[in-house]
N, C-alpha and C positions, 0 to 999 in steps of 0.2 A: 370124462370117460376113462376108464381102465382097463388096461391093455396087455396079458399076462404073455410072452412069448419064452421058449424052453428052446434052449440049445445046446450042443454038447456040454458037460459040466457047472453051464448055468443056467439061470432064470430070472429073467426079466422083466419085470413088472413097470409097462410104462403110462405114465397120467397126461391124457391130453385136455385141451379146455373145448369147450363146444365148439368150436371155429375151427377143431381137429388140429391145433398147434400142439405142440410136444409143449410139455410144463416140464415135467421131470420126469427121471430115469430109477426105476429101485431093480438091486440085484443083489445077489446072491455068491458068495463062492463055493458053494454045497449044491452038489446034484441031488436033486428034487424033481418031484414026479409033482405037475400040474396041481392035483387034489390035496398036496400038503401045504398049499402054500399063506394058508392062516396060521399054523405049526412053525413058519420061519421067518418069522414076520420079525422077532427080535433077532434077526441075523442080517437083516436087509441095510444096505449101505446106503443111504442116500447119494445121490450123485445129481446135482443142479447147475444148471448152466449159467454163470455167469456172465449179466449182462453189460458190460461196462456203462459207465454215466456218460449222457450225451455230453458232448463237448460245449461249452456257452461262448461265442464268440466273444472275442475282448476288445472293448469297444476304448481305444487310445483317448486318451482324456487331455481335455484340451488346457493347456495352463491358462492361468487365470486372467482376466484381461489387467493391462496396467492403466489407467489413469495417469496422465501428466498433466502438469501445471506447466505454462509459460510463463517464463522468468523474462528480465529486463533482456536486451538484446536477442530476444526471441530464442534464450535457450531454453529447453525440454527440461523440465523436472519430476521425476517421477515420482509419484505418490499412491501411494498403497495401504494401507485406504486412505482418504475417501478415496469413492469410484464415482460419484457424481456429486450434483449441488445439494442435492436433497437429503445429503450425508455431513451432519455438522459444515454444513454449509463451503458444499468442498475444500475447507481447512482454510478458507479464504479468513479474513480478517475482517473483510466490508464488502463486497461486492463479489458474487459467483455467479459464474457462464460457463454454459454446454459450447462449445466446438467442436464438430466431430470428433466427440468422443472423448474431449478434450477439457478438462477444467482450466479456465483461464478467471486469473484473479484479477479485479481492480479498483480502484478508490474514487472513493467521494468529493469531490471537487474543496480542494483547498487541503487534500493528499497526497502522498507518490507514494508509488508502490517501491519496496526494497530489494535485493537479489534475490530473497528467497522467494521470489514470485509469489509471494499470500500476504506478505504481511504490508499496511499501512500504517506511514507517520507524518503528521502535518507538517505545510509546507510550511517554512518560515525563511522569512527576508532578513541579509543581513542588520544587526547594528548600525544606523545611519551616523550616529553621533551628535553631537551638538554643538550649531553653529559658534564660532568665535562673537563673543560676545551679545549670546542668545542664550536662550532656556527653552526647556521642551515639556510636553506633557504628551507618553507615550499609554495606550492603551492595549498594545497588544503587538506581538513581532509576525504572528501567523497572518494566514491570509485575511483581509478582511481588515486586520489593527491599522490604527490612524497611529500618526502622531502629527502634534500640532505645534507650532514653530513659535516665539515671538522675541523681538530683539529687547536688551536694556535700555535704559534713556539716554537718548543723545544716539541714538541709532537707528536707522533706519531699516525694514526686511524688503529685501529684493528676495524675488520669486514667491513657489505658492509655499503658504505659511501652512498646511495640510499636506503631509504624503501619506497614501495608501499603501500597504503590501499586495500585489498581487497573483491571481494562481500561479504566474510561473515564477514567485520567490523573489521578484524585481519591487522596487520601489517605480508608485507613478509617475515617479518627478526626482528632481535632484532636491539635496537639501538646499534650502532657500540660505542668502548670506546677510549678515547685519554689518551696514556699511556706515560708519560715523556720519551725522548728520553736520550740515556744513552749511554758514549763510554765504553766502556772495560778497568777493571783496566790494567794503561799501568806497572806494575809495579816499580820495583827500580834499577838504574844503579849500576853493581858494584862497589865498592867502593865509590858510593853516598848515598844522601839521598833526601828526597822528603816531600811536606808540599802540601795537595791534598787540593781542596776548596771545591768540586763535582766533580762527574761524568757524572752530565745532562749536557744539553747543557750552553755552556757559561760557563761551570767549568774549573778549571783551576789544576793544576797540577806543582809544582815550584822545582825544582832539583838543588840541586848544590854536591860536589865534597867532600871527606874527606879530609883530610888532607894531602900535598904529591903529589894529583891526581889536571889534572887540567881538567875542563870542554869542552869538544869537542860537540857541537851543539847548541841547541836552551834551555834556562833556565826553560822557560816556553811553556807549549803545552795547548793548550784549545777544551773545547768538539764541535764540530762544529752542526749544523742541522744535517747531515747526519749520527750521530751517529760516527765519526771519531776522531782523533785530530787532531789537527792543523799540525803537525810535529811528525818526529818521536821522541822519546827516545832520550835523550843526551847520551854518552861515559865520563867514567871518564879516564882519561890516566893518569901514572902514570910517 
């Protein structure tokens, strides 16, 4: 709707919308008589109101969540990304878990986890060595590896000839020891005598007879593997 009003020295020409709201203002700085006001239409000055832009509240943004890793001694490590497991498998190495909110890393049995809370390394058991006057056949030092024990000849294994590694990086057992093997003094025939070399294995033992008596069996007896002699005892007979 158009709205033409005249007041001293001007003229006003004002545009409203259907709803009778004012749109804009046109005028004049030339006194003009109502009926010319087609004739000063290129003099007319717009003038419009200014309506500022509504204001958009600002909505504070929240920083971004962090994800941590628990490290050995339950310290916090923070990692950014990942943010869960389903994220390169929360930088875990072998094993990822949610705890509130929480990636926590950890390993596979016959691993430990290392400071940096993600990463696994197999466990492994020290170097046992091998027994004094023994030999070994070692399969493996991690968890799970045997090795297996046995002495040279003329020796005997005390303890178990088999140690395990295991999960907590211990051996089963102690390493077993190889103990010279040894027969029992055979003593001395009555009426003999005897000149002994040893009593390990391969020792020998040499008898003969006083004076008078004469030798009935074997002169010489020797210590066998099985801890035995070779023979019995000679007799001396008289």
């Amino acid at each position: 709707m158009l709205v033409v009003e005249q007041v001293p020295r001007k003229l006003y020409i004002k545009l409203y919308t259907k709803e009778k709201c004012l749109l804009m203002t046109l005028y004049t700085k030339k006194e003009k008589a109502l009926d010319d006001v087609t004739d000063i239409v290129e003099d007319i000055y717009v003038q419009t109101p200014v309506t500022p832009a509504p204001t958009v509240p600002t909505v504070p943004t929240q920083p971004p969540a962090v994800v941590t890793t628990r490290g050995l001694n339950n310290n916090v490590i923070p990692t950014t990304p990942p943010r869960h497991c389903g994220f390169n498998n929360g930088g875990c190495t072998q094993v990822c878990n949610m705890m509130s909110q929480t990636v926590v890393c950890s390993c596979h049995t016959g691993y430990r986890l290392l400071m940096d809370g993600r990463s696994c390394v197999a466990i492994r058991c020290t170097d046992p060595g091998t027994p004094q006057h023994g030999r070994r056949s070692v399969n493996g030092l991690e968890v799970g590896g045997e090795i297996q024990f046995e002495c040279l000849a003329g020796y005997r294994l005390t303890g178990n000839n088999v140690v395990r590694c295991t999960a907590d990086g211990t051996w089963s057992s102690e390493n077993p020891t190889c103990e010279a093997i040894r027969c029992t003094d055979p003593g001395t025939p009555q009426h003999g005598r005897r000149s002994v070399s040893g009593l390990e294995v391969d020792g020998e033992v040499q008898f003969e007879c006083m004076a008078g008596y004469r030798l009935t069996g074997n002169n010489v007896v020797r210590c066998t593997t099985d801890g035995t002699w070779s023979s019995e005892n000679p007799t001396c007979e008289g």
